[in-house]
C-alpha positions in Angstrom: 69.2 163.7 126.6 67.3 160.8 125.6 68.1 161.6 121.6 71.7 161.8 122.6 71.9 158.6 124.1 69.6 156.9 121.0 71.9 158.5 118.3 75.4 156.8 120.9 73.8 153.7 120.7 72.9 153.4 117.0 76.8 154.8 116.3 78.2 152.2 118.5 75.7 150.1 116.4 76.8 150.4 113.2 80.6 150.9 114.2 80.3 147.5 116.1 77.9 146.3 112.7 81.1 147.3 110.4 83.7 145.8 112.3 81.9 142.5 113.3 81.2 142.3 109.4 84.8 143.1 108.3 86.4 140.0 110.8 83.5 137.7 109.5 84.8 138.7 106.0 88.2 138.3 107.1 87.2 135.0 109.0 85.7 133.1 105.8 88.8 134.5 103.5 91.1 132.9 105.9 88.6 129.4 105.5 88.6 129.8 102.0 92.5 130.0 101.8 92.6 126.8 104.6 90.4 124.6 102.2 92.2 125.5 99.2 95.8 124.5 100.7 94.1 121.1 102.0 92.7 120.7 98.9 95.5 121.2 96.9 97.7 119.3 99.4 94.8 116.1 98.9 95.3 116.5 95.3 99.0 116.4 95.6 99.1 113.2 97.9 96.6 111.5 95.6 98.6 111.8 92.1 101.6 110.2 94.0 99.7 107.6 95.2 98.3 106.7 92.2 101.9 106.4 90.9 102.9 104.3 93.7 100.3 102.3 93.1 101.2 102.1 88.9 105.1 101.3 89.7 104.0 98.8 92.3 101.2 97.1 89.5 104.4 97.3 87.3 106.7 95.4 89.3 103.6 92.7 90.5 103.4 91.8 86.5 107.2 91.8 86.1 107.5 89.7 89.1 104.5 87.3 87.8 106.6 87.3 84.6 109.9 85.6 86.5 108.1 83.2 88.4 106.4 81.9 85.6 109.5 81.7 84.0 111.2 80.1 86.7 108.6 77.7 87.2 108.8 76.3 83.2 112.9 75.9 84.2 112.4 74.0 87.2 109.6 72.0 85.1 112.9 71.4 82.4 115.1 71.0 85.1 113.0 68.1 86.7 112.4 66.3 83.3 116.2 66.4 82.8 117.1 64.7 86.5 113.9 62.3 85.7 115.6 61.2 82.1 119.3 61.3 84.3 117.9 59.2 86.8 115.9 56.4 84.9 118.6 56.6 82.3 121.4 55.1 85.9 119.2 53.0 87.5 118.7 51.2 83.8 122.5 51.2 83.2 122.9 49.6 86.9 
């Protein structure tokens, strides 16, 4: 009786054993699978950054460009109204 009972509890042993191991296998697929879609989804998020951050660089340097421009024209412009100015009071 005892033998019967030892050779229950080793089946339920290794049947228990198998099926523990197969969700554990099953368990750190499904991880594997969640870490490469995270992954994947970091990598994705980061290239579009990066060209949001290139098209906003772009447009800082273009920007930069028209205000220096505009600055030399009000420069001109101020010379101009300087000259126009002098050039009245004189003629008064």
């Amino acid at each position: 009786m005892e033998n019967i009972y030892s050779v229950i509890i080793t089946a339920l042993t290794v049947l228990t054993g198998t099926g523990a191991w197969r969700y554990y296998e099953k368990r750190a697929a499904k991880k594997d699978e969640d870490d490469k879609f995270i992954r994947q989804d970091c990598q994705s998020r980061i290239t579009k950054l990066e060209i949001l951050l290139q098209k906003s660089s772009d447009e800082k340097d273009e920007m930069r460009a028209t205000i220096l421009e505009l600055t030399k024209q009000v420069a001109q412009l101020q010379t101009q109204v300087k000259f126009l100015t002098d050039g009245k009071i004189k003629g008064l």
